[in-house]
N, C-alpha and C positions, 0 to 999 in steps of 0.2 A: 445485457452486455456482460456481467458480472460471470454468468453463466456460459455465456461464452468464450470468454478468457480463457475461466477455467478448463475447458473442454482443449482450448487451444494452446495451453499451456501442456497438459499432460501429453499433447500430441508432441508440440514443440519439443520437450525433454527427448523423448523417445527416439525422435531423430537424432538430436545434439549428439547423445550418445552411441549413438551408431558413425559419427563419425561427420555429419552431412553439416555443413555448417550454414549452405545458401538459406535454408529455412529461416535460421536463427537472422541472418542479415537483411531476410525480405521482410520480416516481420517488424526487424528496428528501422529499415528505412522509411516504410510504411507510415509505422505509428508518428515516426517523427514529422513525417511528412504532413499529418495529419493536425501535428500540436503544435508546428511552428507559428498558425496561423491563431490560434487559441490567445485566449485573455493567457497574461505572465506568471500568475499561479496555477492555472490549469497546466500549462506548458511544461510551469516547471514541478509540479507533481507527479507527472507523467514522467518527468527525466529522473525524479528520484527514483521512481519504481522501476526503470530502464535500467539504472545502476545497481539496483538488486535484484532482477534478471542474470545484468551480466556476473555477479558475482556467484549466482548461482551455480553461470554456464564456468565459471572460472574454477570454482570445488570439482565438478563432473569434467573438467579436461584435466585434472591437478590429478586427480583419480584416477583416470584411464592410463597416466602417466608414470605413475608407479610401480617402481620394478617389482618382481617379486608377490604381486598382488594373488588371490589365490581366486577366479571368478571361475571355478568348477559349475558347471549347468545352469549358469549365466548364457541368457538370451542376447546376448551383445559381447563383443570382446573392444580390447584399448585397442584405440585410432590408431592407426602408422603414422611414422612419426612427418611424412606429407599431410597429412590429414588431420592428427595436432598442430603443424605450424599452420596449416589456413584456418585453424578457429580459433587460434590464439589470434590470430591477422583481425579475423573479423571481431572479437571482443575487444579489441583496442581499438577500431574504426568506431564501433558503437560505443563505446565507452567517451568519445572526444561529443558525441552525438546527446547524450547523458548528459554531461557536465554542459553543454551549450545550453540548454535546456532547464539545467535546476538554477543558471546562472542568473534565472529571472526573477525569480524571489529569495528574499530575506528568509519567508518563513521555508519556503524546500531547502535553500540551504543551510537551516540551519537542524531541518529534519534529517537530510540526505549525509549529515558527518556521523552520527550512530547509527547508521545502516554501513558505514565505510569502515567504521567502526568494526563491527562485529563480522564484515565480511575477510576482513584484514586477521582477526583471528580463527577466522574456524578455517579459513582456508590457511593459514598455516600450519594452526594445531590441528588442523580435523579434526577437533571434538569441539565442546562446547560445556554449559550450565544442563543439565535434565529439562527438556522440554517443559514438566510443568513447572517450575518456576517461570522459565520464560511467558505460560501462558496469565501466569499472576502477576507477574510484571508488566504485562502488556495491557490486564485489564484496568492493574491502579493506575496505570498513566494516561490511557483511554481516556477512566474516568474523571483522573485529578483534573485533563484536560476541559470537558464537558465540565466538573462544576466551574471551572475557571470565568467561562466563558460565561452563564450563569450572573456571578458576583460580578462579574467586570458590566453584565447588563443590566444589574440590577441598582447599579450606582446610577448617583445622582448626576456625576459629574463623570468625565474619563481621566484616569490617571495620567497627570504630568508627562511622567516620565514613559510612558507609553508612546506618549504624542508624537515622538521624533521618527519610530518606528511606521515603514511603509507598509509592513504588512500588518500592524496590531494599528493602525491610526486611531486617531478618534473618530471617521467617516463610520467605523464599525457599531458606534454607539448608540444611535438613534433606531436602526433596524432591530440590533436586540433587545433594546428596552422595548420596541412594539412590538416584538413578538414575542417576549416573556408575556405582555399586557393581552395580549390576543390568545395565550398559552392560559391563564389567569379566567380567564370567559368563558373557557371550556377545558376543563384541565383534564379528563378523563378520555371522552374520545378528540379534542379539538374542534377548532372550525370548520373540517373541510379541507380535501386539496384544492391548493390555489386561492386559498382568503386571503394569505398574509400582502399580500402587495396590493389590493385596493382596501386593504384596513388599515395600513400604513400612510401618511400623506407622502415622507419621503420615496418611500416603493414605487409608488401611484405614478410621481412626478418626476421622480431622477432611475430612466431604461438600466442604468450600469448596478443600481442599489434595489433591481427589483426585487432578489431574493435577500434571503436574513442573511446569508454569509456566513451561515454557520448550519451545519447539519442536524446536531441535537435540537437547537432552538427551531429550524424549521417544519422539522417532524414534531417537536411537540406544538408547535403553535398551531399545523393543520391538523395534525392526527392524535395529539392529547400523550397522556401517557402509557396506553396501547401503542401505541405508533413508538413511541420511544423506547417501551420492554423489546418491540420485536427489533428494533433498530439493534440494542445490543444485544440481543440474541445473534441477530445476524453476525455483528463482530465477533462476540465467544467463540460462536460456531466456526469463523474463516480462524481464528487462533488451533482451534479442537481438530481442525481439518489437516493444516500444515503440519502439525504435531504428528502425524501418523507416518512422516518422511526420517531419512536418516537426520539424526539430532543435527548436522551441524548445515543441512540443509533447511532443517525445518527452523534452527533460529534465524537465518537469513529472511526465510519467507513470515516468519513470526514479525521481526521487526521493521518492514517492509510494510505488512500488513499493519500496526501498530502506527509507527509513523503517518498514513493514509489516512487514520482516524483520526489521529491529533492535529493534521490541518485540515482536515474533513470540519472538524469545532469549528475554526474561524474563517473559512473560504465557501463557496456555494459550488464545489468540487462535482456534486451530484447533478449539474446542468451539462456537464459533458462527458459524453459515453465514451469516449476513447482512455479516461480513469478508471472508468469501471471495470472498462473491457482489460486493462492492463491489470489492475488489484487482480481480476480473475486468472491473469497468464501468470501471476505470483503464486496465488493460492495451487492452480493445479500442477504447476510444474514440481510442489512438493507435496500435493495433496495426492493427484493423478500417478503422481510416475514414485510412487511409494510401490514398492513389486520387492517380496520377499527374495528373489532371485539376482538381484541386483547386487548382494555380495557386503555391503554395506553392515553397519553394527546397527541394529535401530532401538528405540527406548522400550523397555519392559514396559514403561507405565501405562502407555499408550495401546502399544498392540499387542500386549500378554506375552512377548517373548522376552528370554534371554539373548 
């Protein structure tokens, strides 16, 4: 699904910019259509990554829209200005589509305001920070995320103050102390896919708790820490990917991507492919529709130009 996202992201772009907006709208109806019926983190993971989409689609019509631009042997030229007002139409339909969606959890919304964040500025200033900071940024907070989770499993008790919170409860605490314990049996390759929930009792017994609810900890408890090197390679790699786009496109999809990780830690995000398939419509609309001819300033560091 990841793979296809991406595939369907670079396609997505390609239209957007040409002007076509129905694609971009089939797509949000679609996916929404798809996640309203999802558990409320799922949903609203899905509506975070929907709002960095649209912010994407919001840089690339703010672009097309500038007077004076210079897109000499540029495969595409700026929308008329019928055809900016209907993709401005539809990114504010899908944008109320977005927000319905992240409105279901604590933890998307508390992910989905630094992706609002940064889209609020690069689509003002149309620049940003140098790609590779962002991509260093993304991996301490990945990580700081992942040990969090970690120490928070490896306690005896769950934090207090924790407890009031409905995305971080204490319901979280039992699954990853037994999947740190079943990570601990086999720490190199793991047990197996699909151990963790009949070597758990609460897995075993409570359908809603069968996965760890958390990514790090489920990868390493079945696949050891093999499974957990390629898991962050996998992240690196969608950071390394995005990065190859214009800078203030690529930190859109950068923390986008970022954010997906960091509740990726504490939700079982990886049960529903319509996450994936979206991470991936992230990844390739800055990874895919990265095309030297686009007109765009893009980073030296990344693709050896100036």
């Amino acid at each position: 699904m990841l793979v296809l996202g991406i595939v369907a992201g670079g396609l997505l772009r390609r239209q957007w910019r040409r002007g076509k907006a129905r694609y971009f709208a089939i797509v949000g109806l679609v996916v929404t259509a798809i996640s309203l019926p999802l558990c409320a983190n799922a949903s609203a993971a899905v509506g975070g990554l929907f709002i960095a989409l649209i912010g994407l689609g919001m840089f690339d019509l703010r672009e097309a829209m500038q007077p004076n631009q210079s897109l000499a042997g540029s495969r595409w030229a700026p929308a008329a200005e019928d055809r900016a007002l209907r993709q401005a139409l539809v990114l504010a339909l899908m944008l109320c589509a977005g927000v319905l969606l992240v409105l279901d959890s604590q933890a998307a919304i508390a992910l989905t305001l630094p992706i609002a964040l940064v889209i609020a500025l690069t689509v003002w200033r149309q620049s940003g920070s140098p790609q590779w900071i962002a991509v260093l940024l993304g991996c301490l907070v990945a990580a700081g995320a992942g040990i969090a989770v970690i120490l928070l499993g490896s306690r005896e008790s769950w934090p207090a103050w924790l407890s009031a919170s409905e995305s971080l409860s204490s319901a979280r605490h039992t699954p990853w102390s037994d999947a740190l314990s079943l990570w601990a049996s086999a720490p190199i390759l793991g047990s197996g896919p699909g151990s963790f929930t009949p070597s758990s009792e609460l897995a075993s017994n409570t359908p809603s708790l069968a996965a760890v609810h958390s990514l790090p900890l489920q990868v390493g408890a079945e696949l050891g820490a093999v499974g957990v090197v390629l898991l962050a390679l996998l992240f690196v790699g969608g950071l390394l990917f995005v990065a190859r786009g214009s800078r203030p496109v690529a930190l859109i999809a950068m923390a986008a991507w970022t954010a997906l990780a960091v509740h990726s830690s504490m939700d079982h995000l990886e049960d529903f492919p319509i996450v994936g398939f979206m991470g991936g419509v992230i990844l390739g609309w800055s990874g895919l529709g990265a095309h030297s001819s686009e007109g765009y300033r893009r980073n030296a560091d990344f693709v050896g130009q100036g």
